[in-house]
ROMAR-263049 format. One record per residue: residue number from 1; residue in one letter; x negated, y negated, z of N, C-alpha, C in turn. Coordinates in nm, 3 decimals, always signed. Example, Ala and Ser with C-alpha at 12.3 -4.5 7.8 and 13.67 -1.06 7.14 Angstrom:
REM residues 2
pos code nx ny nz cax cay caz cx cy cz
1 A -1.319 +0.569 +0.780 -1.230 +0.450 +0.780 -1.320 +0.330 +0.780
2 S -1.285 +0.225 +0.708 -1.367 +0.106 +0.714 -1.290 -0.003 +0.787
This chain:
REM residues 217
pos code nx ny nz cax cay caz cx cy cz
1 X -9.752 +1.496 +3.543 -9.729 +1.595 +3.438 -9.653 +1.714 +3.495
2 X -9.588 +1.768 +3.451 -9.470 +1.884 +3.492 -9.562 +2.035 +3.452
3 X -9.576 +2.072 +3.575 -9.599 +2.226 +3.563 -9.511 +2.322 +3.442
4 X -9.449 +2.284 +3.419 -9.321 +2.405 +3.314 -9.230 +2.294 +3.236
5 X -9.220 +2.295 +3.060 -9.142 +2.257 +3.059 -9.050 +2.348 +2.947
6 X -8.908 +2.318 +2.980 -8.790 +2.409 +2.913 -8.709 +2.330 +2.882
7 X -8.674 +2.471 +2.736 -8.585 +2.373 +2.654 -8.450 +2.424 +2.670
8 X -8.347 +2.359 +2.678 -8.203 +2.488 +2.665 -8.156 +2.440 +2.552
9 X -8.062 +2.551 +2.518 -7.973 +2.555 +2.375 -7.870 +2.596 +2.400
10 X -7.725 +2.525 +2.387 -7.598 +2.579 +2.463 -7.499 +2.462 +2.352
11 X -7.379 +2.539 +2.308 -7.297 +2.474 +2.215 -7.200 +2.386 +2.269
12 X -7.228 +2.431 +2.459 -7.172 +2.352 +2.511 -7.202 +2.234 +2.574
13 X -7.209 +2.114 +2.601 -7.235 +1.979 +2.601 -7.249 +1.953 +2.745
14 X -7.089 +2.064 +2.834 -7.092 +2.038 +2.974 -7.211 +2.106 +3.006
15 X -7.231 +2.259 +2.982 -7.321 +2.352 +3.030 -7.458 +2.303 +3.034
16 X -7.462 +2.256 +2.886 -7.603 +2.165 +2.889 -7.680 +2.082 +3.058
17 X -7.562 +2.027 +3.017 -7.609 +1.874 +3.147 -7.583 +1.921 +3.278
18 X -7.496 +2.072 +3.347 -7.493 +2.154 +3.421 -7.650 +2.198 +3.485
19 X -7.695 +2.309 +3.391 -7.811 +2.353 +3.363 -7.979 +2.226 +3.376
20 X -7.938 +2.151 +3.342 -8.026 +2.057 +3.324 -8.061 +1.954 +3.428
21 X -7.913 +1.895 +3.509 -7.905 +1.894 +3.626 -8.001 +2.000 +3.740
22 X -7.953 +2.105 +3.747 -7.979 +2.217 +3.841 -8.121 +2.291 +3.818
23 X -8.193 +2.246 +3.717 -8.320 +2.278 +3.658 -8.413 +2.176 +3.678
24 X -8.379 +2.060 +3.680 -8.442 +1.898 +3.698 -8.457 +1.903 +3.825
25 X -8.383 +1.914 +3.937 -8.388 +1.931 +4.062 -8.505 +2.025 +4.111
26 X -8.589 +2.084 +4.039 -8.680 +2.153 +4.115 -8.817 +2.111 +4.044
27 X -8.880 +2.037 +4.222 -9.055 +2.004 +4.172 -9.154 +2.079 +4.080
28 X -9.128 +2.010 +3.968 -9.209 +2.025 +3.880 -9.194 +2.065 +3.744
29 X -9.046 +2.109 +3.760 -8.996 +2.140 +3.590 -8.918 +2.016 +3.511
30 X -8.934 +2.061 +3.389 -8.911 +1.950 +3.320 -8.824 +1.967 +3.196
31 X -8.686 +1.914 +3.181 -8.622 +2.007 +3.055 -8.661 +1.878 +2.925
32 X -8.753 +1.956 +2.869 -8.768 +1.872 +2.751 -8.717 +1.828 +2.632
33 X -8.564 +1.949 +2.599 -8.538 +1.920 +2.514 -8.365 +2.018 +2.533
34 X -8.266 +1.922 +2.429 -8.122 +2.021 +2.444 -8.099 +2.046 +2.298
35 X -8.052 +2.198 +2.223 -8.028 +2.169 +2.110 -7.884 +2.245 +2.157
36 X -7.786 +2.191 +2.041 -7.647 +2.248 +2.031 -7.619 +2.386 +1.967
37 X -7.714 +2.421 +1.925 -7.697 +2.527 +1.807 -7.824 +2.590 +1.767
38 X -7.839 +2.766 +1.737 -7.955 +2.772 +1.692 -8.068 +2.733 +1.637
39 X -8.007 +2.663 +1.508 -8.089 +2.665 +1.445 -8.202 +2.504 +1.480
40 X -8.091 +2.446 +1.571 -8.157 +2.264 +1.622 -8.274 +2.347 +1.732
41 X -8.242 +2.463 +1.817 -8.333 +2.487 +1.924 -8.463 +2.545 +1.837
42 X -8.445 +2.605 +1.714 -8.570 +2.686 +1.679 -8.636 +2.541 +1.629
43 X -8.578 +2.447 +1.597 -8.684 +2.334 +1.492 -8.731 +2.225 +1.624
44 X -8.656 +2.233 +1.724 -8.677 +2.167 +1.874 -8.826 +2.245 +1.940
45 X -8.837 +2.367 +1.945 -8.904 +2.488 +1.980 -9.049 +2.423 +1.942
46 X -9.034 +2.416 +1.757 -9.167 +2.415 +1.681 -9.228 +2.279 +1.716
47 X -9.099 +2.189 +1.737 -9.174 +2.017 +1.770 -9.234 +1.996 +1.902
48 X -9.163 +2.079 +2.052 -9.167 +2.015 +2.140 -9.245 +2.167 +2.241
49 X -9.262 +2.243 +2.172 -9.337 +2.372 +2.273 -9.310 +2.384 +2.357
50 X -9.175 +2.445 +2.409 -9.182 +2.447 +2.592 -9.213 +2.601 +2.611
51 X -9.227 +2.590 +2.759 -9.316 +2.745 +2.777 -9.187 +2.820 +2.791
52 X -9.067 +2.759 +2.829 -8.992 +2.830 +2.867 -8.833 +2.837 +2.790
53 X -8.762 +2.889 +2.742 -8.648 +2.843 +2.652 -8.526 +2.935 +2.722
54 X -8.431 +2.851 +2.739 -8.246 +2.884 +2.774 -8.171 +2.907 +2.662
55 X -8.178 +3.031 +2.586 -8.050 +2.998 +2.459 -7.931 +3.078 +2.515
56 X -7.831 +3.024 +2.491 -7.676 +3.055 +2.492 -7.700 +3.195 +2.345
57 X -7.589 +3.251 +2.412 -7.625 +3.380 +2.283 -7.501 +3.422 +2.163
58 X -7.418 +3.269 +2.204 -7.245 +3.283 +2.111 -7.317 +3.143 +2.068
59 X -7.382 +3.084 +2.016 -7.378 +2.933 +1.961 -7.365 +2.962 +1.794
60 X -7.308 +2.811 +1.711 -7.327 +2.819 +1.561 -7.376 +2.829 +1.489
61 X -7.390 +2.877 +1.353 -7.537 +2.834 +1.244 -7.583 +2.928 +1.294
62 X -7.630 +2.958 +1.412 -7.746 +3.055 +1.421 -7.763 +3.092 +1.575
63 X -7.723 +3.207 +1.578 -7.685 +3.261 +1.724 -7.865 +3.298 +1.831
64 X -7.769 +3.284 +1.929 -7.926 +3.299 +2.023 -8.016 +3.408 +2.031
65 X -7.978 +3.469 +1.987 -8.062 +3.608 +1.978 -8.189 +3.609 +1.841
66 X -8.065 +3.545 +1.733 -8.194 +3.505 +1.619 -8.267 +3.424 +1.660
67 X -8.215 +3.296 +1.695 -8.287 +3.226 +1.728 -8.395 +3.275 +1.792
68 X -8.429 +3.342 +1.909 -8.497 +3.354 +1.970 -8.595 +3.464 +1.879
69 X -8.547 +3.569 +1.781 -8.655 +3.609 +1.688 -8.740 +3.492 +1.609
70 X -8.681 +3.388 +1.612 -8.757 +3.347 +1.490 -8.838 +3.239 +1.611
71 X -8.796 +3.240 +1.696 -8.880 +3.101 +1.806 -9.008 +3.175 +1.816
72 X -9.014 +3.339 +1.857 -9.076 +3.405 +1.860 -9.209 +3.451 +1.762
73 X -9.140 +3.393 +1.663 -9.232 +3.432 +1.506 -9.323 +3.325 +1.522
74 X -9.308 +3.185 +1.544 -9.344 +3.083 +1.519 -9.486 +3.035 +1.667
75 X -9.355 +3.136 +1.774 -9.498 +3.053 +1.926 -9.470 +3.221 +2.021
76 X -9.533 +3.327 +1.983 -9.554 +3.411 +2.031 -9.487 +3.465 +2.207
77 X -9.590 +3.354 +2.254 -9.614 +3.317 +2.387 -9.513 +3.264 +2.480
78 X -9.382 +3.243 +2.402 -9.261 +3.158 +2.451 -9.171 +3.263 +2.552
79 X -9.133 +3.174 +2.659 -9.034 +3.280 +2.730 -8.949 +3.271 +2.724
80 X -8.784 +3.388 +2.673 -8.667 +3.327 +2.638 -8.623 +3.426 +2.718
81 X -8.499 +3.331 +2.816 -8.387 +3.386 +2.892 -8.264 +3.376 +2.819
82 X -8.199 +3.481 +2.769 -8.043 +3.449 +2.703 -7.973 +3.452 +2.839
83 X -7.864 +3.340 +2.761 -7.724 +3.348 +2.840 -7.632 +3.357 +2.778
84 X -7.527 +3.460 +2.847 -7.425 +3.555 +2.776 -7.299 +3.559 +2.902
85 X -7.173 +3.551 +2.821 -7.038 +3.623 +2.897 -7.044 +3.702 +2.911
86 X -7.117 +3.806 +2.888 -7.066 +3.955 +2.821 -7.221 +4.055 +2.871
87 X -7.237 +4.105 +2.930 -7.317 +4.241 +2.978 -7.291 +4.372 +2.944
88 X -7.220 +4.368 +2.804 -7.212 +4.541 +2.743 -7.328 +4.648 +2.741
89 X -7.379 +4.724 +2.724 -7.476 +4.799 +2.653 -7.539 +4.726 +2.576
90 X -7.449 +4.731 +2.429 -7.498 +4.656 +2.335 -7.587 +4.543 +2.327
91 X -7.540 +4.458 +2.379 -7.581 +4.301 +2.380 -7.678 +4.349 +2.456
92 X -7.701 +4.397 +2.548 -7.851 +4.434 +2.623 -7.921 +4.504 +2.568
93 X -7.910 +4.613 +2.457 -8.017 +4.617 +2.394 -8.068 +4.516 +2.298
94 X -7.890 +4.391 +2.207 -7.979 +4.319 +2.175 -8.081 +4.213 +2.223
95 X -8.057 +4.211 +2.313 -8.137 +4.104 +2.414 -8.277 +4.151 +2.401
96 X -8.278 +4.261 +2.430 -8.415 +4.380 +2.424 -8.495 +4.346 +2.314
97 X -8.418 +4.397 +2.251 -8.486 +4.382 +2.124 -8.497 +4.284 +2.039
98 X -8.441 +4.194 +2.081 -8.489 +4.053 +2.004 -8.617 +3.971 +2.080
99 X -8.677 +4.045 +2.213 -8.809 +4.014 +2.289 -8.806 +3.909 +2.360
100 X -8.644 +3.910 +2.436 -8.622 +3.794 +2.531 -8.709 +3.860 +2.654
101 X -8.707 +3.747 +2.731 -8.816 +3.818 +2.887 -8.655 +3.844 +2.972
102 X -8.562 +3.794 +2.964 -8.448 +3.804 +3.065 -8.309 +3.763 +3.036
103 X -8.228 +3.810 +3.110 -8.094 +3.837 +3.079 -8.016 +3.779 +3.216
104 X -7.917 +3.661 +3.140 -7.851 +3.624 +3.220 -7.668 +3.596 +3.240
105 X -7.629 +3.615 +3.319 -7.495 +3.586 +3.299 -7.444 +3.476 +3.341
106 X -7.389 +3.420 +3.231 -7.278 +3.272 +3.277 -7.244 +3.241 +3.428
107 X -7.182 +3.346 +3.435 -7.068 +3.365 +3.551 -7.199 +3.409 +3.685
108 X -7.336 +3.405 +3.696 -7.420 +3.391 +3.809 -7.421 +3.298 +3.892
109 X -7.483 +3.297 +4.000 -7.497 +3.127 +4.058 -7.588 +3.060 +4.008
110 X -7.606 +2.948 +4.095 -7.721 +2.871 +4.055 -7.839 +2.902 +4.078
111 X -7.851 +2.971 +4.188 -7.971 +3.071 +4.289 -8.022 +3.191 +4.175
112 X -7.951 +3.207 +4.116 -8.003 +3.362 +4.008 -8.051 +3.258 +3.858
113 X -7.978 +3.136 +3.866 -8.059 +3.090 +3.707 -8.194 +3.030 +3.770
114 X -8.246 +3.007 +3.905 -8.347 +2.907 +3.949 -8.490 +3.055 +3.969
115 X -8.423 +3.163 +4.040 -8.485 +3.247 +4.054 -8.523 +3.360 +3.903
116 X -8.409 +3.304 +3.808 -8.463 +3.336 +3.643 -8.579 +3.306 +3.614
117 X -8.549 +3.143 +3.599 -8.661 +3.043 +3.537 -8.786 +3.032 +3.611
118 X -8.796 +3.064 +3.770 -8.912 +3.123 +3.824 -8.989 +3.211 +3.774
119 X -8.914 +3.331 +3.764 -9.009 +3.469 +3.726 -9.027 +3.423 +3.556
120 X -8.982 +3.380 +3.487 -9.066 +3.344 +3.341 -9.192 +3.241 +3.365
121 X -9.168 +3.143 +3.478 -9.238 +3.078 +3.487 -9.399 +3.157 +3.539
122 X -9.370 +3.247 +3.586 -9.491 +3.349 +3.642 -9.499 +3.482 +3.577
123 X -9.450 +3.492 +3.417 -9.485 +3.527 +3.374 -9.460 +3.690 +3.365
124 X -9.266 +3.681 +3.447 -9.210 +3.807 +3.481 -9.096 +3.781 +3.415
125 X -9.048 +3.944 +3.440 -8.879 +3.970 +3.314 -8.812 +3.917 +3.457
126 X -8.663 +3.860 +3.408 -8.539 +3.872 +3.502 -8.425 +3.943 +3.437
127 X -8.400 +4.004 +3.516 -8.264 +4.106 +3.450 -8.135 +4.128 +3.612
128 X -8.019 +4.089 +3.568 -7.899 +4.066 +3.683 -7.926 +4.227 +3.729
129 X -7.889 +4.211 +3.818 -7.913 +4.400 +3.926 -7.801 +4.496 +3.852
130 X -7.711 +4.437 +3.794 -7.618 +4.509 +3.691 -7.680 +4.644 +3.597
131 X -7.760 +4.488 +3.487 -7.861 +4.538 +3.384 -7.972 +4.616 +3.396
132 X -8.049 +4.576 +3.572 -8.151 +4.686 +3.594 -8.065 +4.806 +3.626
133 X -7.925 +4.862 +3.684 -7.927 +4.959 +3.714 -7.881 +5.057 +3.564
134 X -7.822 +4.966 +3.492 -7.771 +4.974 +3.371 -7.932 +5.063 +3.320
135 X -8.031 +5.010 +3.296 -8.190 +5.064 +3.230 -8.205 +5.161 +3.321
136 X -8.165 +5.164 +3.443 -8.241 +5.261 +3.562 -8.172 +5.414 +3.448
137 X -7.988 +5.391 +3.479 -7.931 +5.499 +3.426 -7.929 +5.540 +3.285
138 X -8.055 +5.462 +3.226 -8.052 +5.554 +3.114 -7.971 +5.480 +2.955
139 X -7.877 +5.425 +2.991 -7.835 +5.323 +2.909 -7.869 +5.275 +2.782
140 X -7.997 +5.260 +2.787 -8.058 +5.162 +2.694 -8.148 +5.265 +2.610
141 X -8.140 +5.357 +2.622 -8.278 +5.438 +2.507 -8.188 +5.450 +2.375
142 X -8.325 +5.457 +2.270 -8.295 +5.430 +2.172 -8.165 +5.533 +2.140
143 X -8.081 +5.456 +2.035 -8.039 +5.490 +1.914 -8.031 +5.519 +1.805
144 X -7.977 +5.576 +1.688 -8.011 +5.582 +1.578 -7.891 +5.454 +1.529
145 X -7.910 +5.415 +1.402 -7.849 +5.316 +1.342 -7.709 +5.378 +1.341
146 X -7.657 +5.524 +1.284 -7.567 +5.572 +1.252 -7.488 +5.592 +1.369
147 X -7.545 +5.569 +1.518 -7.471 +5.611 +1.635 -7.442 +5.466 +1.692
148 X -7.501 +5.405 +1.655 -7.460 +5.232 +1.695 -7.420 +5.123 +1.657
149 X -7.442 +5.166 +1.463 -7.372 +5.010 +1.384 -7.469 +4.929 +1.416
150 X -7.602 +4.950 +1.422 -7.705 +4.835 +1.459 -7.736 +4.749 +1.360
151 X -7.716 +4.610 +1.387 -7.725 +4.545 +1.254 -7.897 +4.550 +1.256
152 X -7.956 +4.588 +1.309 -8.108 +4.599 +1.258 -8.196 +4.638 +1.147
153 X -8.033 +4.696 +1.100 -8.063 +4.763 +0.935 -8.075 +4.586 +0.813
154 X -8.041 +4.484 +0.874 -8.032 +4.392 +0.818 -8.151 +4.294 +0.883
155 X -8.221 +4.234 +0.723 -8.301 +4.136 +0.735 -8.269 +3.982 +0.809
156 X -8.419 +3.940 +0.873 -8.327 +3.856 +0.919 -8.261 +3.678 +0.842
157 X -8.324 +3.672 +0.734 -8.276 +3.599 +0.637 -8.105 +3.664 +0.651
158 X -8.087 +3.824 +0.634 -7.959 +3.827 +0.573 -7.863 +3.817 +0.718
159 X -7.954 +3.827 +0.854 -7.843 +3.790 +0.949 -7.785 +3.652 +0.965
160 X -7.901 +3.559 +0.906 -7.874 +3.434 +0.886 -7.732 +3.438 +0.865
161 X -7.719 +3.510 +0.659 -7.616 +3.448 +0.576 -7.499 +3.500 +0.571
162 X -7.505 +3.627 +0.683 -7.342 +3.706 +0.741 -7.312 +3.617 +0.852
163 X -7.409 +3.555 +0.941 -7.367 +3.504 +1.039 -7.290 +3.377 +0.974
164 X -7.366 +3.300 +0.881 -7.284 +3.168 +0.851 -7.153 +3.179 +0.735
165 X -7.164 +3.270 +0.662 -7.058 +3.352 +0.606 -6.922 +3.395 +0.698
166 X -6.911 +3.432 +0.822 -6.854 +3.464 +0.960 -6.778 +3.382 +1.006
167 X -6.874 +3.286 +0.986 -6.845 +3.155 +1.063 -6.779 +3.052 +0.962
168 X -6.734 +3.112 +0.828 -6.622 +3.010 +0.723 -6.720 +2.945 +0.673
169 X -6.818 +2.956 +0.631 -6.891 +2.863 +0.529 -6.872 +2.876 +0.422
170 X -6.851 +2.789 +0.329 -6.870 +2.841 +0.215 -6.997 +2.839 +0.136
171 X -7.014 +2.960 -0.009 -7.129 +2.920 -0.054 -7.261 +2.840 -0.050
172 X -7.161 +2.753 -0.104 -7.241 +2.593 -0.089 -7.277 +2.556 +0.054
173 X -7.191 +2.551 +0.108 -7.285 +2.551 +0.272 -7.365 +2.621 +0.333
174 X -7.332 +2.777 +0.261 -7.482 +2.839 +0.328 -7.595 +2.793 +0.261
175 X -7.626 +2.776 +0.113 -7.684 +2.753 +0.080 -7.782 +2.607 +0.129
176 X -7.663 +2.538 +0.158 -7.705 +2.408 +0.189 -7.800 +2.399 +0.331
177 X -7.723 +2.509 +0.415 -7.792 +2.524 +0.576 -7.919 +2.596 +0.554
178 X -7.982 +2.691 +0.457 -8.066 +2.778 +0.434 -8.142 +2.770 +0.349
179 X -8.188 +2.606 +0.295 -8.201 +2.570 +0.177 -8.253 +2.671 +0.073
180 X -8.084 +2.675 +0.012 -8.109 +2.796 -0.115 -8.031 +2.767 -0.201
181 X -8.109 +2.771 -0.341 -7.958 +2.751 -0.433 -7.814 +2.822 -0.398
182 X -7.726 +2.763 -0.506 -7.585 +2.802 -0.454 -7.615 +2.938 -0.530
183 X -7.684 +3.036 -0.638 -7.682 +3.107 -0.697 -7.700 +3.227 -0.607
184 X -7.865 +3.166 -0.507 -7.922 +3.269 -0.415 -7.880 +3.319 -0.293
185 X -7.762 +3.174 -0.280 -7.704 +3.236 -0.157 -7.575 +3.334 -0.193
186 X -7.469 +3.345 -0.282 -7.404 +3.424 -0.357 -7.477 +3.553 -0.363
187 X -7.595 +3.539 -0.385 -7.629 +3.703 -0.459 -7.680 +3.772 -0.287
188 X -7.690 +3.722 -0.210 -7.740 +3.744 -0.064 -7.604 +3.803 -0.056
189 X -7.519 +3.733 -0.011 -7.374 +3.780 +0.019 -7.369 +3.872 -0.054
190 X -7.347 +3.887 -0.170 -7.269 +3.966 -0.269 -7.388 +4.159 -0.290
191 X -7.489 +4.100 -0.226 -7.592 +4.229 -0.170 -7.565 +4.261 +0.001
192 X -7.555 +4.177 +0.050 -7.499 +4.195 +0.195 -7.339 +4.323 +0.174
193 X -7.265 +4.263 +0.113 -7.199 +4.333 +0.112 -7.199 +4.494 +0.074
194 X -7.262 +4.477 -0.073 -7.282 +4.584 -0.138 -7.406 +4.726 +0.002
195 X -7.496 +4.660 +0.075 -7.598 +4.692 +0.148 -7.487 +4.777 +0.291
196 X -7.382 +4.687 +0.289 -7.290 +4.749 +0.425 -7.183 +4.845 +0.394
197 X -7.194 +4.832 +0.266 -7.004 +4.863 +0.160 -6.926 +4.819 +0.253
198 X -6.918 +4.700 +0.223 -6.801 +4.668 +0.294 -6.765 +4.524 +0.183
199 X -6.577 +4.493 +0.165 -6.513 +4.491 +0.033 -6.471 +4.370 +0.002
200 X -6.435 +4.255 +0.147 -6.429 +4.156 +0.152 -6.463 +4.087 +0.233
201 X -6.449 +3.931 +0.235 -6.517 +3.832 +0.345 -6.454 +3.882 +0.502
202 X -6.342 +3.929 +0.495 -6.285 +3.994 +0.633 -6.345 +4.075 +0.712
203 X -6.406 +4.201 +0.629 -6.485 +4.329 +0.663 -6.616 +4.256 +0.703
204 X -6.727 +4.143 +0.649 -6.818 +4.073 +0.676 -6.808 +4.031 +0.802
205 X -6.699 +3.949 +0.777 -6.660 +3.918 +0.973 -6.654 +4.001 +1.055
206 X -6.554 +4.108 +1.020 -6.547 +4.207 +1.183 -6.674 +4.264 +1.214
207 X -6.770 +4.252 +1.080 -6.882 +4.374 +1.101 -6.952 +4.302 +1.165
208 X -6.956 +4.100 +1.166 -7.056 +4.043 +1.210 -7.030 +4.050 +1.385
209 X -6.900 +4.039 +1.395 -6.860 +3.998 +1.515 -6.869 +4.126 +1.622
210 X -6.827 +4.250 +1.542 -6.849 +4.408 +1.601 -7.029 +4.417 +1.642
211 X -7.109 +4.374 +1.609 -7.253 +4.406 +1.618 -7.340 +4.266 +1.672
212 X -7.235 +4.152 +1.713 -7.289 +4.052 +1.786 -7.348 +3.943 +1.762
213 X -7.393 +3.938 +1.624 -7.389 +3.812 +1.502 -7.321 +3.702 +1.509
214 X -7.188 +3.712 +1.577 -7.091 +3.592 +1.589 -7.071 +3.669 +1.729
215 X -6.966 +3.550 +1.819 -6.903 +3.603 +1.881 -6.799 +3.530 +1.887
216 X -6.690 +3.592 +1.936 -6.502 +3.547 +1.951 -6.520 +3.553 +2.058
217 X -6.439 +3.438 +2.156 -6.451 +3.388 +2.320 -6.262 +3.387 +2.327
C-alpha cells in the first residue's frame, strides 16, 4: 500500500507523464489519478481521494485555482500544490487565497517538485525562495477590491461562466458544461456583465484573463 497518494491535473499530456514519471520514482508514492482539465480533476478528487493534488493553474473548463476551491469544499483535508509560468504578485495571492498549501514554478527542477510533494506530504506549505521573499517584503497584504480588480467580488458559480464564456463557448455549451438551462446560463452572463459593467464578450475576456480566470501563454 503507498504511503501518499496524488493526483495531478495538467492540460498537458507531456507534463503529465513528466511529473508522474519523477513522482513514481520515489518509495512510496503513488499517482493515482491524471485529469486534463479542471473540472475532470475536481470529479477525479471526489472518486479517488488523494491526500495530495498537482493542478496546473492555465488548464480549460475550469482553471486550477477554482478547481482547487471547489476540491477544497468537497475534502477539506486535501493538499494542493499549483503549478504556474508566472510568479506575479497577483497569482500569489491567488494561490493564497484559493487555500493551496504551495506554490510552484514550471520552470523549477525536479529536486524543488520532490522536495514540494514532501513537505505536503508532512503536512507543510512549499513556497519557491522567490515567493517567500516576495511575503517576507510585504507583497502580499491585503487589498481592497478597488486597488486590485480582484475577481473575488465574483461568485464562484459565476467564475465558472466568465471563465467558459473566455474560453469561446457558447451559450449552449456553458450551459451544457454547468448543467444549466440555456436560459440560466444567458441570464448568468448577461448579470456577469451587468455586475462588472462591462459591454461585450471582449471586455469579459480581457477582464477574465487581466484577473487570472483564463490565461494567454
Amino acid at each position: 500500500m503507498s504511503d501518499l497518494r496524488i493526483l495531478i491535473a495538467d492540460d498537458h499530456e507531456v507534463a503529465r507523464k513528466g511529473i508522474r514519471s519523477l513522482l513514481e520514482s520515489h518509495a512510496g508514492w503513488e499517482v493515482c489519478g491524471e485529469a486534463r482539465d479542471g473540472r475532470e480533476a475536481v470529479a477525479l478528487a471526489g472518486q479517488l481521494k488523494p491526500e495530495v493534488l498537482l493542478l496546473d493553474i492555465g488548464m480549460p473548463n475550469l482553471n486550477g485555482l477554482d478547481a482547487a476551491r471547489q476540491i477544497l469544499t468537497i475534502m477539506p483535508d486535501a493538499r494542493i500544490m499549483i503549478l504556474t509560468v508566472h510568479d506575479s504578485d497577483q497569482v500569489v495571492r491567488e494561490v493564497l487565497a484559493a487555500g493551496a498549501r504551495g506554490f510552484l514554478l514550471k520552470s523549477d527542477t525536479g529536486r524543488d517538485l520532490v522536495a514540494a510533494v514532501e513537505a505536503l506530504q508532512h503536512r507543510r506549505t512549499f513556497f519557491t525562495s522567490k515567493v517567500a521573499q516576495m511575503m517576507l517584503e510585504g507583497y502580499l497584504r491585503p487589498h481592497s477590491e478597488s486597488e486590485t480588480g480582484s475577481p473575488c467580488v465574483l461568485t464562484p458559480r459565476e467564475r465558472e461562466v466568465i471563465q467558459l464564456v473566455a474560453e469561446g463557448k457558447s451559450t449552449k455549451e456553458v450551459a451544457t458544461a454547468l448543467s444549466l438551462s440555456v436560459k440560466t446560463a444567458e441570464t448568468h452572463r448577461t448579470n456577469l456583465m451587468r455586475k462588472l459593467d462591462l459591454h461585450s464578450i471582449a471586455d469579459l475576456t480581457l477582464y477574465a484573463v487581466r484577473n487570472g480566470i483564463v490565461q494567454v501563454y
